[in-house]
C-alpha positions in Angstrom: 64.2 89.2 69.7 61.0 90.3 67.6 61.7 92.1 63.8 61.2 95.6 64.0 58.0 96.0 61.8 58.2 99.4 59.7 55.4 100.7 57.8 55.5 103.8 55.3 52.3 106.4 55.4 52.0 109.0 53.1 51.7 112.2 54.7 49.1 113.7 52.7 45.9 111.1 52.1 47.2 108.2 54.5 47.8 105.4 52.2 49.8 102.7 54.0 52.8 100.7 52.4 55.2 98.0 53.0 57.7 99.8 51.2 58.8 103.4 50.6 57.1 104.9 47.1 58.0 107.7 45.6 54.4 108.9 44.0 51.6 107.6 46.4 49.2 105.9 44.2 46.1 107.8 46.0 46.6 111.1 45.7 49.3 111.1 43.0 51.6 113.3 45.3 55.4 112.7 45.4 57.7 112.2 48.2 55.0 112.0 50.8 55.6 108.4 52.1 57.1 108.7 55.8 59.0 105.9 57.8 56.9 104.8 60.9 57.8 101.8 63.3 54.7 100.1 64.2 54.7 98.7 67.7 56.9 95.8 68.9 54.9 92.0 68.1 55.6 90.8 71.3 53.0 93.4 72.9 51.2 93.0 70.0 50.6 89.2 71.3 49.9 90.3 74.8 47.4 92.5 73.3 45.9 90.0 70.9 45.4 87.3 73.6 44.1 90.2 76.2 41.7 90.6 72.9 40.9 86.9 73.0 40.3 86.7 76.9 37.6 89.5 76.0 36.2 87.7 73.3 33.0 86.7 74.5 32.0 90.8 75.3 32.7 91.2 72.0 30.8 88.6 71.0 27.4 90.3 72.7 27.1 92.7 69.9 24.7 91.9 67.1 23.8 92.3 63.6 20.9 94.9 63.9 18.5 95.5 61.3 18.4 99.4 60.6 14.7 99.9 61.8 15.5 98.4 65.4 18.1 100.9 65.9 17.0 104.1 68.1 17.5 107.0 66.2 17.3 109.3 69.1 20.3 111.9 69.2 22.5 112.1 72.5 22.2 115.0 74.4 24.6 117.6 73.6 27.0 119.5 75.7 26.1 123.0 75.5 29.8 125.0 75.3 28.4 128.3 76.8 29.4 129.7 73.4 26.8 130.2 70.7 29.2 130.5 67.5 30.9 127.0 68.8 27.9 125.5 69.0 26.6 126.5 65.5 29.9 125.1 64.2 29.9 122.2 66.3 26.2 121.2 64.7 24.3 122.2 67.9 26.6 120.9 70.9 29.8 119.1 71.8 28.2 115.1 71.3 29.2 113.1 74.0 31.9 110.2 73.5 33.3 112.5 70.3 36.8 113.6 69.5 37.2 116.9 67.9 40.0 118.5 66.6 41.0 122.3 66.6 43.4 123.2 64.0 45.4 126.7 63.2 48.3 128.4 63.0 50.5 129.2 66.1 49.6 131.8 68.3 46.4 132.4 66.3 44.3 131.6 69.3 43.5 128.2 70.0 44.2 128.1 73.4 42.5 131.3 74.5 39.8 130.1 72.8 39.5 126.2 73.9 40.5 128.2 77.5 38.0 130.8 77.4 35.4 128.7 76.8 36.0 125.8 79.4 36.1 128.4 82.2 32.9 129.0 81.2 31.5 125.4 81.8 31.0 125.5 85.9 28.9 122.5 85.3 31.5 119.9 84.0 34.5 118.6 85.5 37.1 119.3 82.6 40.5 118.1 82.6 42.4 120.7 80.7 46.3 118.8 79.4 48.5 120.9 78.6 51.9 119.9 77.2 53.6 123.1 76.1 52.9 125.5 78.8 53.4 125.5 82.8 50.4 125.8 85.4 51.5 129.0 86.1 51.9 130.3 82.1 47.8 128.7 82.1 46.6 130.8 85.8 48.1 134.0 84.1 46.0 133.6 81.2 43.4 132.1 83.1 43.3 135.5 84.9 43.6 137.8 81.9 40.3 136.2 80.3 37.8 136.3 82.8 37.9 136.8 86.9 35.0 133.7 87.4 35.9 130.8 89.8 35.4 127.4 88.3 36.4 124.6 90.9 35.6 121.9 88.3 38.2 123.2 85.5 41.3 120.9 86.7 45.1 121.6 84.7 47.4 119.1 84.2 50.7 119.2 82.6 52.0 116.2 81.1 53.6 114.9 77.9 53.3 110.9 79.0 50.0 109.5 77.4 50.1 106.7 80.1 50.4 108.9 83.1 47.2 111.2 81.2 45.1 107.9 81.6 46.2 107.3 85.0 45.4 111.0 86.0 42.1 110.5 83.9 41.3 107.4 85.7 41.9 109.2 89.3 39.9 112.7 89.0 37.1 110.8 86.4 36.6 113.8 84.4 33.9 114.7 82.0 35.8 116.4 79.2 39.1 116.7 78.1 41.1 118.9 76.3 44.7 118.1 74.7 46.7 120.9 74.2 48.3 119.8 72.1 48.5 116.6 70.2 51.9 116.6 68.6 53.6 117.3 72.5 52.0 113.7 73.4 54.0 110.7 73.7 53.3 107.6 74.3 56.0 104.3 75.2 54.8 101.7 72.8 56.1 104.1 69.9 59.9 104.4 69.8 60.2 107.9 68.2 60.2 111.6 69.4 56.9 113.5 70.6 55.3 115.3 67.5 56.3 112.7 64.9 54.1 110.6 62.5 53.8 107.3 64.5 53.6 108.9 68.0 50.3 111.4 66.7 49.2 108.4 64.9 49.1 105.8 67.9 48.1 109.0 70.8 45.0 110.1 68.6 43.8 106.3 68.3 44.5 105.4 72.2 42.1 108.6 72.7 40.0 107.5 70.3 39.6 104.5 71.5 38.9 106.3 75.7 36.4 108.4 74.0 33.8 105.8 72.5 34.3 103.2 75.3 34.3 106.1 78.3 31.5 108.7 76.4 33.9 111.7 77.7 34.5 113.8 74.7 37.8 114.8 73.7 39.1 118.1 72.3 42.4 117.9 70.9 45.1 121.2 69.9 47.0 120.7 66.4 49.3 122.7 64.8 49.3 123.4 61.5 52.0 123.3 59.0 53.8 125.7 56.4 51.2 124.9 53.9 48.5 124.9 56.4 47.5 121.6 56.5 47.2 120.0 60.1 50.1 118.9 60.9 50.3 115.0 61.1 49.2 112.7 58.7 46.2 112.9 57.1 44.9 109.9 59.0 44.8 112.3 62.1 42.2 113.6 60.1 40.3 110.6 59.6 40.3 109.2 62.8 38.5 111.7 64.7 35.0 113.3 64.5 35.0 116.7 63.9 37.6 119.1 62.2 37.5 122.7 63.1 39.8 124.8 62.1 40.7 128.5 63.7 41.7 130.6 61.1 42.2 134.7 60.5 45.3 137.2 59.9 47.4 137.9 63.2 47.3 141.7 61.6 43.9 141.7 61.7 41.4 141.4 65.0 38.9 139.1 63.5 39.1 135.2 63.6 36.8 132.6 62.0 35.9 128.9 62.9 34.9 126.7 60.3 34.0 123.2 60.1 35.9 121.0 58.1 34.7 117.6 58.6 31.5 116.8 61.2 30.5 114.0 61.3 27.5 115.6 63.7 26.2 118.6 61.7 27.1 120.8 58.8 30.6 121.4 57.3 29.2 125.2 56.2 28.9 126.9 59.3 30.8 129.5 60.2 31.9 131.5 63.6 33.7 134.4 63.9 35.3 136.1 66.9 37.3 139.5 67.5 40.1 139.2 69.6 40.6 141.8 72.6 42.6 142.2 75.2 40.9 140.2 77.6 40.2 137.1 75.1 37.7 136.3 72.3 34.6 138.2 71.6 31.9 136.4 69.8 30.4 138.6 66.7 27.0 138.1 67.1 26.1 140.4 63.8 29.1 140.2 61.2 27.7 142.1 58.7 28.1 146.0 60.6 31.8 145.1 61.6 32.7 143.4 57.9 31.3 146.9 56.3 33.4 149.8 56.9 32.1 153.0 58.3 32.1 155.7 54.7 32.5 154.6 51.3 30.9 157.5 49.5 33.0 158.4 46.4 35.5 155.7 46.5 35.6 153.9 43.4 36.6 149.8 43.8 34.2 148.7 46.2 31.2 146.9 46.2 29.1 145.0 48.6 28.0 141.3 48.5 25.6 139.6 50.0 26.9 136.7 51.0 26.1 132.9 53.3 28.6 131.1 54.9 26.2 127.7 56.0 23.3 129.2 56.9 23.7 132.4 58.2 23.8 135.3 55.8 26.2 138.7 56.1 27.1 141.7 54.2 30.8 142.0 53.0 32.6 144.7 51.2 34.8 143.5 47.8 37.9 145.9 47.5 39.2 146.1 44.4 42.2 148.1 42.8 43.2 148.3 38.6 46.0 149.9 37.5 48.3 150.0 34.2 51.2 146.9 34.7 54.4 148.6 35.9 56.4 145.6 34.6 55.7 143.5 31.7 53.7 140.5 33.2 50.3 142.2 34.0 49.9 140.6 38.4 46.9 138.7 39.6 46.3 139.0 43.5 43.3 138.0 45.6 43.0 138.0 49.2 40.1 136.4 51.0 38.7 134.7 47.4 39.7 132.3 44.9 42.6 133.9 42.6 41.4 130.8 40.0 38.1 132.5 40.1 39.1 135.7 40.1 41.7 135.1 36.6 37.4 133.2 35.4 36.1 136.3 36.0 38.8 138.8 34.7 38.2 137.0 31.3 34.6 136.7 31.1 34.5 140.6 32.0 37.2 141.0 28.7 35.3 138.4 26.5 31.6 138.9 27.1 31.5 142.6 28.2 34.4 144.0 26.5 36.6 145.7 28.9 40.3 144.9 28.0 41.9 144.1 31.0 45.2 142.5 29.6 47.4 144.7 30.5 46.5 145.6 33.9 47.1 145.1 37.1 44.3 143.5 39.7 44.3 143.5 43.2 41.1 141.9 45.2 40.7 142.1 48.8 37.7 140.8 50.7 37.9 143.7 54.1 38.1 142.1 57.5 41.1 139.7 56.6 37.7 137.4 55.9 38.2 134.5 53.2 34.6 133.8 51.3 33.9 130.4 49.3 30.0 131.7 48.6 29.7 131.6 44.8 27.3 134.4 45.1 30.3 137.0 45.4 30.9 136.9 41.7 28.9 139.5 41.0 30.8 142.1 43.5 33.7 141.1 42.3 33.4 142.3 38.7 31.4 145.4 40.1 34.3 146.3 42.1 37.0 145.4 39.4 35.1 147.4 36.8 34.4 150.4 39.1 38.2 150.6 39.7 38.7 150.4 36.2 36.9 153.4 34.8 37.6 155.3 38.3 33.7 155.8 38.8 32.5 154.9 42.3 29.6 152.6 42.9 26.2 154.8 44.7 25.8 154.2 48.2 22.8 151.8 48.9 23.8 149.5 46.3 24.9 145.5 47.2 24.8 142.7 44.9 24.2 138.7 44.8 24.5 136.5 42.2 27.0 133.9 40.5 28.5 134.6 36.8 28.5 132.1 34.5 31.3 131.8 31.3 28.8 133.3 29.1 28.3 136.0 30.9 25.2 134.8 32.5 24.0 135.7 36.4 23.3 132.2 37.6 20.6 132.1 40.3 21.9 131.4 44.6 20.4 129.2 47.2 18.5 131.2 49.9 17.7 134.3 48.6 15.0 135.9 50.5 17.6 135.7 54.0 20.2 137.9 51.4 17.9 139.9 51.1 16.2 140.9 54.4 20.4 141.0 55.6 20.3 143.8 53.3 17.2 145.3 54.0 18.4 145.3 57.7 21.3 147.3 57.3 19.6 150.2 55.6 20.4 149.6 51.7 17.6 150.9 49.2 18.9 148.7 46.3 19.3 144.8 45.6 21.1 143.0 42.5 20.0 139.6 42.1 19.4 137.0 39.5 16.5 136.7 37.2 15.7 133.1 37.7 15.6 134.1 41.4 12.2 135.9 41.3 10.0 132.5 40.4 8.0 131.8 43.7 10.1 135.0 45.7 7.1 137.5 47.2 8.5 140.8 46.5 5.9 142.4 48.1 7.1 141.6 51.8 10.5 143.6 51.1 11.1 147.2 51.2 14.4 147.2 49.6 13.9 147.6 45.8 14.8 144.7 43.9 17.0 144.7 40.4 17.0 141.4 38.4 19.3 140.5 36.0 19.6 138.0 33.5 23.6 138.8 32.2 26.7 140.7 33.4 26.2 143.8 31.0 22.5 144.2 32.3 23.8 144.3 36.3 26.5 147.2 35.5 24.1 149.0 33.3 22.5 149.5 36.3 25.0 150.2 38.4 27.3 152.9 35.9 24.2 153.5 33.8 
C-alpha cells in the first residue's frame, strides 16, 4: 500500500510546504500552515499514464510568436444586469470561473438567483448544496413571477455526480452554490475543508477552459472576512467579486477584487427589497440624505469608485473624551487615514484635537477608498468641532497632503458635472486641477485651493 502524501498550505498567501512552519516565509504570518492529504499515488499513476496516452494532443500546441496571436476578445455573456456587467468588465467571458464572495445571508444567492432567471437565453445549471429544490422554487417565486424553462436546479454535494449531471443536460453556465459544500472522492477529508476546496475549484477549473462554459462559484467568507479557503482559491480562478454591505442597512455593493478581464475599480450597488435586488442606477440621490440645513458635521464629497462618479455625505461627530484615552472610530473609511488627517488638521491648521473624541461615518453603510474624500473629512470633523454647520450647496474634492497641502484627483470634470447635476452652486477642488479644465462649460462655481486653511476659509469664513 502507497504512503499517504501530506502537504502543509498556508492559509493566508498559499505557500506550499513539506513540513509544518510556524511563520510562513511569504507573508510573514504565524500559525497559518494547514495539514492537507494530497491524493493517493496510485491514481496519481493512472492519471499520469492517462496523461501520457494523451501526449501527442498535447503535443499540437505551439510556441507562438506574440504577433500571430488574434487579439480579438470573446464574445461576452450579457447578465441582463447592468451593475454586474460593469463589474464583471463588460460581460461574463466565456470558459471563465468567477467567484462571489460575502458574508452569510448578505445576498449572494438572491443575487446569483435573481439574475439567472433573468437569462431565458442560456441553459444554466444552478447547484446548489445547502438548500432543497423546494427552499430554491420559494425564492424563485418571491423574486420575480417570469417562466424560464432553461434555468435547471440541481442539488448535490458529490463533485463526480455534478459532472455526470453536467455531461447529461450540456449546460451553458453553471453556478456553484456553494464551494465549501462540494466534495469530491479523491480527497479524504470533510466537505468545506482546505484540500477538498482546493482540489473542487481546480477540477472546475480545469471543465471550464477545456468546455468554454463559465462557472460561477458561492464562497463564504470568514470571521475576518477573508474568503474562506485558502488563498490559492483565490488564485486559481478569474475573477473575484465580492458582495458586501451592512445587514442593518438596505444597500449592498459589488466590487471587483481580482479580474483578470476588466477593471478591479468598479463598483455596483444594489438595494435590497422585498422581492429581491434592486439595481441603483444613480447612487448619488439615495447616498445624500433628504435635509441637512443647520446640522453641523456633515459635508459632501465628490467621490469615483472606477469610473463612475457619486455624491456621498461625510458624518462626522467631536466631542470632549468621557474617559481618559481620547476614541478613534471610522465607519465606511480608513481609521489609519482618518488618525493622518486628525493630526495634520492639529499640526498645520491648529485645531487641538487631543483630547477629543471622533466619530466618522460615511451614510448609506457605504465604505469609500477614493483619496479624494480627504477633504470632506476634515470639513466635517472641523464643522463638528466648533458646532457651526456647513451652507447648503457646498461639496468638496480633493486629497490632503502631510503639509497640509490639497493634492490634485484624477477625473475631475465628471466630479464636477455629478455635482452640477444634483443642484449644488459651489465646488471645492484643487488648485493644480484647473491647468487644461474649461471652466466655462460649468455652471456650478468653482473654489480652488492650494492648502487645508484656504478650503475652510471658505467654508467658515
Amino acid at each position: 500500500m502507497a504512503k499517504e502524501k501530506v502537504m502543509y498550505v498556508c492559509d493566508n498567501c498559499g505557500q506550499e510546504s513539506a513540513k509544518w512552519i510556524g511563520k510562513c516565509p511569504a507573508c510573514g504570518q504565524w500559525n497559518t500552515f494547514k495539514e492537507i492529504k494530497v491524493a493517493d499515488t496510485r491514481k496519481q499513476a493512472v492519471a499520469t499514464s492517462a496523461a501520457a496516452s494523451a501526449g501527442r494532443q498535447l503535443r499540437q500546441n505551439k510556441v507562438l510568436k506574440l504577433k500571430e496571436i488574434s487579439a480579438h476578445d470573446d464574445p461576452r455573456i450579457d447578465m441582463h444586469d447592468a451593475e454586474l456587467n460593469r463589474v464583471l468588465g463588460g460581460g461574463l467571458v466565456p470558459g471563465s470561473i468567477v467567484l462571489l464572495g460575502g458574508e452569510p445571508g448578505i445576498g449572494k444567492s438572491t443575487l446569483s438567483l435573481q439574475t439567472m432567471l433573468q437569462l431565458t437565453d442560456k441553459r444554466v445549471l444552478y447547484v446548489s448544496g445547502e438548500e432543497s429544490a423546494h427552499q430554491l422554487k420559494m425564492r424563485a417565486e418571491r423574486i420575480t413571477h417570469q417562466e424560464n424553462d432553461n434555468f435547471l436546479i440541481l442539488c448535490e454535494n458529490s463533485l463526480e455526480a455534478i459532472f455526470d449531471h453536467i455531461k447529461e443536460v450540456q449546460p451553458e453556465l453553471v453556478i456553484i452554490d456553494s464551494i465549501q459544500t462540494i466534495s469530491t472522492e479523491d480527497v479524504e477529508s470533510s466537505a468545506g475543508s482546505i484540500a477538498q476546496v482546493r482540489e473542487c475549484a481546480s477540477a472546475l477549473l480545469r471543465f471550464a477552459k477545456t468546455s468554454g462554459v463559465p462557472v460561477l462559484l458561492i464562497g463564504h467568507i470568514t470571521k475576518e472576512g477573508t474568503l474562506a479557503g485558502p488563498k490559492i482559491l483565490e488564485h486559481i480562478v478569474d475573477t473575484v467579486i465580492q458582495f458586501e454591505g451592512d445587514q442593518h442597512y438596505m444597500y449592498r455593493i459589488l466590487r471587483s477584487i481580482k479580474n483578470r478581464f476588466g477593471s478591479t475599480s468598479e463598483l455596483g450597488i444594489y438595494e435590497m427589497q422585498q422581492n429581491g435586488l434592486r439595481q441603483v442606477s444613480n447612487p448619488s440621490e439615495l447616498l445624500l440624505t433628504e435635509d441637512h440645513d443647520g446640522l453641523s458635521g456633515v459635508a459632501i464629497s465628490s467621490a469615483i469608485e472606477g469610473v463612475r462618479p457619486f455624491l456621498v455625505e461625510t458624518q462626522a461627530l467631536v466631542s470632549s473624551a468621557a474617559y481618559g484615552t481620547p476614541q478613534r472610530s471610522a465607519t465606511g473609511f480608513d481609521q489609519r487615514r482618518l488618525n493622518m488627517l486628525l493630526a495634520v488638521l492639529e499640526k498645520r491648521v491648529g485645531f487641538k484635537l487631543m483630547q477629543k473624541d471622533v466619530f466618522l461615518n460615511i451614510a448609506g453603510g457605504l465604505r469609500v477608498t477614493d483619496m479624494a474624500m480627504d477633504l470632506s473629512v476634515i470639513a466635517a470633523v472641523l464643522s463638528s468641532n466648533v458646532d457651526t454647520p456647513i451652507e447648503s450647496g457646498w461639496c468638496m474634492c480633493g486629497e490632503v497632503g502631510l503639509s497640509g497641502e490639497v493634492r490634485p484627483v484624477a477625473r475631475i470634470e465628471q466630479r464636477i458635472a455629478e455635482a452640477e447635476k444634483l443642484g449644488f452652486n459651489h465646488i471645492i477642488i484643487p488648485k493644480y486641477n484647473l491647468s487644461g479644465l474649461n471652466r466655462k462649460k460649468f455652471n456650478i462655481e468653482l473654489t480652488p485651493v492650494r492648502k487645508v486653511e484656504e478650503a475652510l476659509r471658505a467654508l467658515f469664513g
